[in-house]
LUMTOR-719014 format. One record per atom (N, C-alpha, C, CB): residue in one letter; z, y, x. Coordinates in steps of 0.001 Angstrom, whole numbers, plus 500000, padded with zeros to 6 digits. Glycine has a CB too. Layout:
# residues N
aZYX...
***
This chain:
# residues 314
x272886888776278161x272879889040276723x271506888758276115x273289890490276446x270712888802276872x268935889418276141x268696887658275910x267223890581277758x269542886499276884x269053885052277260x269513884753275729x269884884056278774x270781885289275424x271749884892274245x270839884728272787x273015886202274061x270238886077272902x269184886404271519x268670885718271868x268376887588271064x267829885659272644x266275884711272288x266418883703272414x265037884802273009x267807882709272472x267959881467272197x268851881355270707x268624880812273482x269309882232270514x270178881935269141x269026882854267990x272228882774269249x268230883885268284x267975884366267292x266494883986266488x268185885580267635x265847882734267258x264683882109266761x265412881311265685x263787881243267867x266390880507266146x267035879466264939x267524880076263740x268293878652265427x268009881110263468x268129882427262389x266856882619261784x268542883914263095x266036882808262843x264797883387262134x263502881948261587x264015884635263504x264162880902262075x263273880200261247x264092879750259597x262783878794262238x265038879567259752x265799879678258833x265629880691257487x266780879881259499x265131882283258299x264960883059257305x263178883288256894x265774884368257747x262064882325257958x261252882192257407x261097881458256333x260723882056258009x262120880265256326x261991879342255251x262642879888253929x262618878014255664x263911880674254099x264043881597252595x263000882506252268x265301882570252548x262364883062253242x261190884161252634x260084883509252161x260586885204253698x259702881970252356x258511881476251884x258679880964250986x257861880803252505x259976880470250212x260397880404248964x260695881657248265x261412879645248951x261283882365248668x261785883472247614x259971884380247435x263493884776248549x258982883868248400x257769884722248140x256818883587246898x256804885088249938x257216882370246908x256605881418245653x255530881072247115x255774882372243676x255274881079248070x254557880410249311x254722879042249530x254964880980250532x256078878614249336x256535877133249125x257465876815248175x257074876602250238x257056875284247677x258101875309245964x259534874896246675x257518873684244334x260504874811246078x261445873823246453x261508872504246662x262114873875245865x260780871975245668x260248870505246252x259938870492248067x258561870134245340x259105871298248372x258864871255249650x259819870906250622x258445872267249923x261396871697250252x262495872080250892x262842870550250704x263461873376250299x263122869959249849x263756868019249264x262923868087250076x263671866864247575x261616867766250447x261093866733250893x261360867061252694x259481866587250234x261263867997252767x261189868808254480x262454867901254605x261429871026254827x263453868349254328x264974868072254521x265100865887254476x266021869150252738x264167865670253585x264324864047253616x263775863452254868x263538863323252383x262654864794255478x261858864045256757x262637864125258055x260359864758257085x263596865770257737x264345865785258908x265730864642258959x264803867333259033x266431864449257817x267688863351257921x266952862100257903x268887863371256602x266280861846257141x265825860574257488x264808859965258528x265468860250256530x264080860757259293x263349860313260492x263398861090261467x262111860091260328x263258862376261067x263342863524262402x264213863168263216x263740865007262120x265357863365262939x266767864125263449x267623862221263991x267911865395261504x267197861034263113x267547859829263636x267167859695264918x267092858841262946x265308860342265273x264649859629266259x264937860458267583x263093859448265905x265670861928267367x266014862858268102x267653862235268736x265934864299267164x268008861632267877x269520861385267896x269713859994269031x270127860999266096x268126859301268547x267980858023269150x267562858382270498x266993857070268423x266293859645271045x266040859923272313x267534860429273192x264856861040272242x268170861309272347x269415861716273476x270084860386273999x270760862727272711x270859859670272851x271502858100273274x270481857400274585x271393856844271608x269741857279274190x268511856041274870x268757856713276793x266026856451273913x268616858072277004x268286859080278240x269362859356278687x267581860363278016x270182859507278013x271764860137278302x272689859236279357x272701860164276726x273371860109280640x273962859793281631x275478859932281068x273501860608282825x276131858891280686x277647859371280426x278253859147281431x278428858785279368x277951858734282514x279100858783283432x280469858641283385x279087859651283846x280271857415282871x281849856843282477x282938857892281712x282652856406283995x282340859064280666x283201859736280093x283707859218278788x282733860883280015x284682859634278706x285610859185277967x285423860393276160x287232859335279129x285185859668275144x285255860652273917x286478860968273624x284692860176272691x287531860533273643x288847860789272936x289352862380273677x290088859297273279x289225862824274642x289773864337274798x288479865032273627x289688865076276883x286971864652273867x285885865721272847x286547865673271166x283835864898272795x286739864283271236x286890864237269412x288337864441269136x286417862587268582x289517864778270277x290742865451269980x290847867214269708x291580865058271176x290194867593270750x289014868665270773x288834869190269431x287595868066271262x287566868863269338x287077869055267746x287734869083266510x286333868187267428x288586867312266467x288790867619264697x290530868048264879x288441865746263334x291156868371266047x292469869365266197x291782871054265541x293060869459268328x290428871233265968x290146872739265335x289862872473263075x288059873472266489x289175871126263239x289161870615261786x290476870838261161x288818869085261689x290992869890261524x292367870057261246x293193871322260510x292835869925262419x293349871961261737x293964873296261440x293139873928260625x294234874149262580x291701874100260951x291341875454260161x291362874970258243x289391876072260834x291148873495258413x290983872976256730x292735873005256395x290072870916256482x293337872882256928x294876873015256379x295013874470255889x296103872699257627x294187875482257031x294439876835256590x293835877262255455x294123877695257491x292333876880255313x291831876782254030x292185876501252845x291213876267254045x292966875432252663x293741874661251678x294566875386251272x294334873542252037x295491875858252078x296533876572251402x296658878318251291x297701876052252085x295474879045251496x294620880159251231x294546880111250201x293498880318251710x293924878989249791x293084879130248530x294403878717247758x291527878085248324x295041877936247489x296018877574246434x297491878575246509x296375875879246673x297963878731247745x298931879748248079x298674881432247507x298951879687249680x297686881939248430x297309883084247894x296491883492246765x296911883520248656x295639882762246859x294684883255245935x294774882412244816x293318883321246458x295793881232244508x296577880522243082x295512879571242533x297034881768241695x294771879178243562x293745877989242925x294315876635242799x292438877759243837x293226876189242105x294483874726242101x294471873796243273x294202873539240772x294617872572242594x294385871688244423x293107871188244845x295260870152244644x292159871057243485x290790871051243771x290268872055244562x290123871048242703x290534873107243907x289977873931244850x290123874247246151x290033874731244508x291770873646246796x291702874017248050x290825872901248770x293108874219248608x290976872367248194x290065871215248634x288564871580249212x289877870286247371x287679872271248494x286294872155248643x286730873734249493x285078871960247023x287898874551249566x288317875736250198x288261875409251824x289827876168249637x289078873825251755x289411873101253509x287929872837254120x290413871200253499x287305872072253255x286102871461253760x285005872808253797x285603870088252693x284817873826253081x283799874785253140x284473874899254647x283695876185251914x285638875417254822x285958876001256223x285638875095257285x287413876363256383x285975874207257084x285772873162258378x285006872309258332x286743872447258773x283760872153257927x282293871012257804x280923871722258352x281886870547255921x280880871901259869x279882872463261128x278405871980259892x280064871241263274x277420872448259937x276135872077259285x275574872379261153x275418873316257556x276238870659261476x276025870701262771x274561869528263119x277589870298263498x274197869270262270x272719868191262297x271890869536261675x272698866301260969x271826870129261078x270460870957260811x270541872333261827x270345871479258976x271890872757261881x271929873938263228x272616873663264434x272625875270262861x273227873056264128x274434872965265337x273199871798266612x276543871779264449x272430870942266677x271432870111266983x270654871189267876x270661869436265671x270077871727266664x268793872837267494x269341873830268695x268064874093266219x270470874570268449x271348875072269001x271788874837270408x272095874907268304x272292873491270354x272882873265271287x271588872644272557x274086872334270746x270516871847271719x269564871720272340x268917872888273221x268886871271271521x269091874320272529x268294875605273041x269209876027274521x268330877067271649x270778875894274039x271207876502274932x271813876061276212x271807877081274422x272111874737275493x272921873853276758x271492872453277421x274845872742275720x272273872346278713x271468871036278913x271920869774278430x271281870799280225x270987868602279193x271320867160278306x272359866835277835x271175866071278867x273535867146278816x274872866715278974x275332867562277357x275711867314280713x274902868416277266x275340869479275665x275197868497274594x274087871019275173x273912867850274619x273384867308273539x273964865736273534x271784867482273595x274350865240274733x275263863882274767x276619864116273761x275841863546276527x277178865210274266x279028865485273811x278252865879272021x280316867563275070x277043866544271921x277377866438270483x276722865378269788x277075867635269795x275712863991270405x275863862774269796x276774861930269563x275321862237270147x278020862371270729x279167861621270638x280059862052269403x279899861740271932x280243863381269172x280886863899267931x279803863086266596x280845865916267970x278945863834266624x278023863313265237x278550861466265056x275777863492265699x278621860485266269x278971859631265903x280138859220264731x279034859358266827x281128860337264886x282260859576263678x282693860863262973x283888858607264414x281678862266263182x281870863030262241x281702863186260911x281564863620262518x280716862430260454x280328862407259071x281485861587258232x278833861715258941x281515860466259014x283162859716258657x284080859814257736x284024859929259447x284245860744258964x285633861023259123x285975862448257805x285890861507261022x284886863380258449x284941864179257460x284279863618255936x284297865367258012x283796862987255257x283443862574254126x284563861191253343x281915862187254461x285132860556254364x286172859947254146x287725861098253711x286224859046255506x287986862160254590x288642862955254315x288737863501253299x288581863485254872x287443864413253009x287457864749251794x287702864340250556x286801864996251723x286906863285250218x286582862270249285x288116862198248987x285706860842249838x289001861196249909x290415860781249762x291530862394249009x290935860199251684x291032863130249741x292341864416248875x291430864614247729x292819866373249837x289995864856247608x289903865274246397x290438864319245459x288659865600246137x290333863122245648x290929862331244490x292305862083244269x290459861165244499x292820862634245148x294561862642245215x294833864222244223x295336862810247391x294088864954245212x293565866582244028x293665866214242764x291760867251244057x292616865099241999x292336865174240976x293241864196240085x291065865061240997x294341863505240521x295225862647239985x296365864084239637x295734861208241179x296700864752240590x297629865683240640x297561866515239240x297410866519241914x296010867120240048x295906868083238227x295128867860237116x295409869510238243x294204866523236916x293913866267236143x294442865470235467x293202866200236283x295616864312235723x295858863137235220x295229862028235122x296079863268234400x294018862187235825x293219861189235568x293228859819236786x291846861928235406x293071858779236718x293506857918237561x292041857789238291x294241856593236878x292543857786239717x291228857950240807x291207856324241583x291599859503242255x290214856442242036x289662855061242941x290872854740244028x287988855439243946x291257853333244282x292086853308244988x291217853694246784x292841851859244592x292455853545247747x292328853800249217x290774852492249806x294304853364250062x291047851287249266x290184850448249720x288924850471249067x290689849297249702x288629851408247379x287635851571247512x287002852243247424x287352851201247307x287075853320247988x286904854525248656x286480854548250016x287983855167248596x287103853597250631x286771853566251929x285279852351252075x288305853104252797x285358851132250851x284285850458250862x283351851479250493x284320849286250063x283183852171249555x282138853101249492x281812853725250234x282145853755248851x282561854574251000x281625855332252077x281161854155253270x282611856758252892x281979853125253497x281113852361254469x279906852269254080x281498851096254740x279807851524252879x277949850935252093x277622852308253028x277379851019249542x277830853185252356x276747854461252369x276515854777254186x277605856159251367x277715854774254996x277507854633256255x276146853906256919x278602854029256587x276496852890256582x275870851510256801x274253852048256836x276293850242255409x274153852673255593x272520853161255317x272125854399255641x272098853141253919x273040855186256514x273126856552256712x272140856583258160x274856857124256828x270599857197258090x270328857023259245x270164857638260244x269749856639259248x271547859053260423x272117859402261519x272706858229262204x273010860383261262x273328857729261477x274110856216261930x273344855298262257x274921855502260916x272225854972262039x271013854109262507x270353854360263537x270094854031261706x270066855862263703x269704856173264996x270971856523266260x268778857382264743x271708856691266192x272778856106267009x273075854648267433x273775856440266436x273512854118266423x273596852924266493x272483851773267704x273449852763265046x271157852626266884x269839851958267956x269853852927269311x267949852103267092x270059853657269392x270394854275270608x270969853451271601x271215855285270394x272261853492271087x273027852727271360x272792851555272754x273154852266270133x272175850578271170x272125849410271875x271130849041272702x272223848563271163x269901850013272526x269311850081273993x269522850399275344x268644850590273978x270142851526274805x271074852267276380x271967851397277079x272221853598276039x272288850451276348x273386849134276811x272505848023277045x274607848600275560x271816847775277039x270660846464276825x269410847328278402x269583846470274312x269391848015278474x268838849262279725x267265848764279631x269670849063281791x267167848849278315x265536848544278306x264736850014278083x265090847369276882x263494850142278867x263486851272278896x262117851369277483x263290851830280577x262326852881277595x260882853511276318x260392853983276990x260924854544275013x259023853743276914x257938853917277943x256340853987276739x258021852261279297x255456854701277449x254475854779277082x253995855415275880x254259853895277181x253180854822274787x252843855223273738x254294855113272861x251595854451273299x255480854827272426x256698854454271969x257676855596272656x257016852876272362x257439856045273854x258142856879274036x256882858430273718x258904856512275560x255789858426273988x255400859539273632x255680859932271785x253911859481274158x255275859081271097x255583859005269091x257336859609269319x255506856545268015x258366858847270147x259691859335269937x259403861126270480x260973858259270989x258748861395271653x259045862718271845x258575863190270590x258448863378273077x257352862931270394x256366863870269296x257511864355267887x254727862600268531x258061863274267453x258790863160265936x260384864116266699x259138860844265174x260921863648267798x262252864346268054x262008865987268392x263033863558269387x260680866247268705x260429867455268616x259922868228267791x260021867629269255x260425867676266569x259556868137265154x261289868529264595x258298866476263989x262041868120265133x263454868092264311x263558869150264200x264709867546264778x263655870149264958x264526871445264959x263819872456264090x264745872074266476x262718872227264192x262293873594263623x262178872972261954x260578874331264449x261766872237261700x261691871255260326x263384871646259483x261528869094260954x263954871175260267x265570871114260075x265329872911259380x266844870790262024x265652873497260174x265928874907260090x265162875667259365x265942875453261186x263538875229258770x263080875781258236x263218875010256753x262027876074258897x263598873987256513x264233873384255077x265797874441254848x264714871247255326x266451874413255595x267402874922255570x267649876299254669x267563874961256732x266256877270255287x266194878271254621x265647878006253366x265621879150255251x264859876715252890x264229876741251925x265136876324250800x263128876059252124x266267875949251169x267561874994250824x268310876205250253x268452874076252266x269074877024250937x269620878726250611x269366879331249701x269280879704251361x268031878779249242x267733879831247462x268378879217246397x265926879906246738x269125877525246643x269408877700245162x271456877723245643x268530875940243856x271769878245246690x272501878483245966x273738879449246173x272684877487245683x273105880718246975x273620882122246531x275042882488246544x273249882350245218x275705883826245978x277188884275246037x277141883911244473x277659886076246614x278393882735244512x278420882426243241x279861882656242809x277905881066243017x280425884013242437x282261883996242342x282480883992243648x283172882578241581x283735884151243405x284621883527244314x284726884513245627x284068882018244668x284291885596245896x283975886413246871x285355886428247725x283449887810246304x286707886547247485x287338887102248354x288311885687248709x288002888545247820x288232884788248174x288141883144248996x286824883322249863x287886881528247722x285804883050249630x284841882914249953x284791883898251297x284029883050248854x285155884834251513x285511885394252440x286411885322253285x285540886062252201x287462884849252888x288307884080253975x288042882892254926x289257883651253375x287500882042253766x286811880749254173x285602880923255040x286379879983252955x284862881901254996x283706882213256326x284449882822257243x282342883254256041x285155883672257207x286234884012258371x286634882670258826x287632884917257864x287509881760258547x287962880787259048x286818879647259766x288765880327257996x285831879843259172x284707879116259802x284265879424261074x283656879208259084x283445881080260866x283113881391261884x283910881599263411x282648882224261452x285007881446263007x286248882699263878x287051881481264106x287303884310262781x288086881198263352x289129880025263430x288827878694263848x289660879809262234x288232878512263568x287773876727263739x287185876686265395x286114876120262341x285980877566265623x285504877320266704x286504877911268386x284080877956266388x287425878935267486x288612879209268612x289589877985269166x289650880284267949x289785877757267714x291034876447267760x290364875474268829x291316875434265989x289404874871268702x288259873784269363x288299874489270981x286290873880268419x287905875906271174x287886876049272294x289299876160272928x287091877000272469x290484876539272582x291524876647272590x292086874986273032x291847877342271315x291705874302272388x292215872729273015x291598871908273563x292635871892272265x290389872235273603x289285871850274718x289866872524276375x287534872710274151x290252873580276304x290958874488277690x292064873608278041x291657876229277341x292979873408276921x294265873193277373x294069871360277360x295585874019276240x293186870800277374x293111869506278115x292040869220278975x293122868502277275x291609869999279602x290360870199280729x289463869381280504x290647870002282191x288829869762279055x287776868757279121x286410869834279762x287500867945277353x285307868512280075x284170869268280654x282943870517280359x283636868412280856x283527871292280822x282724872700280540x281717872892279393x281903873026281738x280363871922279877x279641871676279129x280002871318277759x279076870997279648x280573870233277460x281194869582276329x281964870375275547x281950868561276689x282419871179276335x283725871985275509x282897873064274956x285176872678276548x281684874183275725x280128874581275265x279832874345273632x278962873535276169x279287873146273990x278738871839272745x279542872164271799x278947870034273059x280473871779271857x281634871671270506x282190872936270179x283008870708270807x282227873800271369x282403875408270281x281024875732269429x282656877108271449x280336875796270383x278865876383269748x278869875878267969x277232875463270781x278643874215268479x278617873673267188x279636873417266091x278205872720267374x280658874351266210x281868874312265429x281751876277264960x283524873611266623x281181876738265587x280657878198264976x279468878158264149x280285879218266099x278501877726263880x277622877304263296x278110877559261555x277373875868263894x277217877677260506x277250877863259173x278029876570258756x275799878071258532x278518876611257461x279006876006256681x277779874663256067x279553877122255755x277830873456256253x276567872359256504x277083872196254493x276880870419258185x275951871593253788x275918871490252400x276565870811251876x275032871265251947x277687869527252736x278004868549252494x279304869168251721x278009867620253630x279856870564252385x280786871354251599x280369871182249587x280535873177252339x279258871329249430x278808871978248216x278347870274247548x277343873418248508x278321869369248223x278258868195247762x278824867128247182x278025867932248240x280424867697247938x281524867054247879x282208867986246328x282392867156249538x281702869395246506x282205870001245228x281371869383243995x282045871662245282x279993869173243985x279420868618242968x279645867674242572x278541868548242994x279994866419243568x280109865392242795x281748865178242049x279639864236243727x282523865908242361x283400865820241977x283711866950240610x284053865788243092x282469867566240349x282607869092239374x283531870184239293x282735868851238129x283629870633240811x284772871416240779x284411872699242042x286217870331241098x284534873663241634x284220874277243414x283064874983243663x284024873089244576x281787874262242454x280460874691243396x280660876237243567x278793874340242594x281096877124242848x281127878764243219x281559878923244465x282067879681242346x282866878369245115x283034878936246564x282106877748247441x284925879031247103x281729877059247318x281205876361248088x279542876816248255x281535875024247622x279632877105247249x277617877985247515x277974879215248360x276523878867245583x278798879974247662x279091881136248311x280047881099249977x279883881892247125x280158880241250492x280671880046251803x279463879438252700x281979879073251743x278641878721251929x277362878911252417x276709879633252856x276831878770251991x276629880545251960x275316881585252031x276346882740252658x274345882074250225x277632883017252569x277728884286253266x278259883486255425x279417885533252056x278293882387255907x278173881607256641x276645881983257594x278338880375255823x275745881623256618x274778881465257307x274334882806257514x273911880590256790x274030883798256365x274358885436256715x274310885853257634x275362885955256543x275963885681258232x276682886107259619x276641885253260172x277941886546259760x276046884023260344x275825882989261555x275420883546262875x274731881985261212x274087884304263025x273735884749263748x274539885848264881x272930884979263112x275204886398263705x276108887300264834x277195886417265663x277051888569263992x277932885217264736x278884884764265419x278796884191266390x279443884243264941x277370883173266150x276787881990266850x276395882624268408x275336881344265919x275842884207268531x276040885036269475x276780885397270109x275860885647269353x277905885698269581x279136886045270185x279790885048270963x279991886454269260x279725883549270204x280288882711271167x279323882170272117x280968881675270553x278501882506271991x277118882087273133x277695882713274220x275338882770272831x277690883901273922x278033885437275157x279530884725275752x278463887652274054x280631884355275122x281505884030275596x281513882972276575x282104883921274798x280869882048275884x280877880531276579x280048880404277893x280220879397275531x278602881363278089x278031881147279288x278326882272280333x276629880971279066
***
């Protein structure tokens, strides 16, 4: 138990250094944009690029991990969806940003550090392999119902299937989680090695990720609070914390995938609600109240959950 805390409860607590050094006027928010641009755009690529480059796959196969995973997506955003519009009489927008608050891991700023703390290499392989077509898949998902959402109850005529899908490619394309994979990649296949001054700069910057990540994170949390919406908003962190990462472990068991991996993908499927929830509500103007607020009451109780399944899993 005592191994559990002191690997899950530093990542909490840098998190809540970074809300206390904003909410004390110690750091502006600007700080938080810019922290957060160093971790997605160089940190967390060059971290993404050392696991690929080192990593032993041993001829494993992704399709049981990523059946795994988005079978717990799946379910828990279906359950979300119709929570929110069934019971609680929202419309279809809203179940919308209801599915995705529940089921979108903020698995690159916690779920990363996390799995790095607790599991070995093999942890951090099964979750480069997810990160590979998670953003995808889930931002393609979304995107597509909200605009089916918004034909339904707004009347308004939405982007067709092809360009929708050209758009998120462009943006793929330049996404440089996807760049540092990608270059991963093709070194690890090409078996050229990183050596020397090139591999010391990659350790230096991939070991700047986690705590950078996590301490933007908290700096990120001030703007945006319990906004409405409390007793959705409460379901929807229930379903996060609880549902999603069961479901995942639940079909990870029942197709014997590898211990470790199956680890990886609970851990990082218990993890807070990632912003892309509250992004997908903005750009579409609909949602931001449960989507801030599944945030912030997520990350809250992260710590306890993110514990609990620690305790379970090892």
């Amino acid at each position: 138990m005592s191994s559990i805390v002191d690997n899950v409860l530093p990542i909490f607590a840098l998190i809540a250094i970074g809300w206390v050094a904003g909410a004390a006027g110690l750091l502006k928010p600007a700080v938080g944009d810019a922290l957060g641009e160093f971790v997605f755009r160089l940190a967390v690529p060059v971290l993404l690029f050392r696991t690929i480059v080192n990593a032993d796959f041993a001829d494993a196969s992704p399709w049981g991990l990523w059946l795994s995973y988005f079978t717990g997506v799946a379910v828990t955003w279906t359950a979300g969806h119709l929570i929110a519009t069934r019971l609680f009489g929202r419309d279809r927008r809203i179940g919308v940003v209801a599915g995705v608050s529940s089921a979108f891991a903020n698995n690159v700023f916690i779920g990363l550090p996390l799995v790095e703390r607790i599991l070995d290499a093999r942890g951090m392989v099964a979750l480069s392999i997810l990160l590979s077509v998670h953003l995808p898949v889930m931002m393609i998902a979304g995107t597509l119902m909200m605009e089916r959402a918004e034909r339904r109850e707004a009347g308004t005529p939405g982007q067709s299937v092809l360009a929708i899908l050209r758009q998120v490619a462009v943006n793929l394309v330049r996404n440089p989680l996807v760049i540092g994979l990608t270059a991963g990649s093709l070194v690890h296949l090409a078996g050229i090695p990183v050596t020397g001054v090139p591999a010391a700069v990659m350790e230096q910057l991939a070991n700047c990720a986690a705590p950078a990540a996590l301490v933007s994170m908290g700096l990120g949390l001030r703007r945006y609070g319990i906004s409405g919406n409390v007793g959705p908003a409460l379901v929807m962190t229930a379903l996060k914390l609880v549902a999603l990462p069961a479901t995942v472990l639940l079909v990870a068991r029942l197709i014997g995938l590898d211990p470790v991996w199956t680890a990886a993908l609970v851990l990082t499927a218990s993890v807070p609600t990632g912003i892309n929830a509250y992004l997908i509500a903005n750009h579409f103007g609909v949602g931001h109240g449960l989507a801030s607020s599944v945030i912030t009451l997520t990350t809250a109780l992260g710590a306890i959950s993110v514990s609990i399944w620690a305790l379970l899993l090892t």
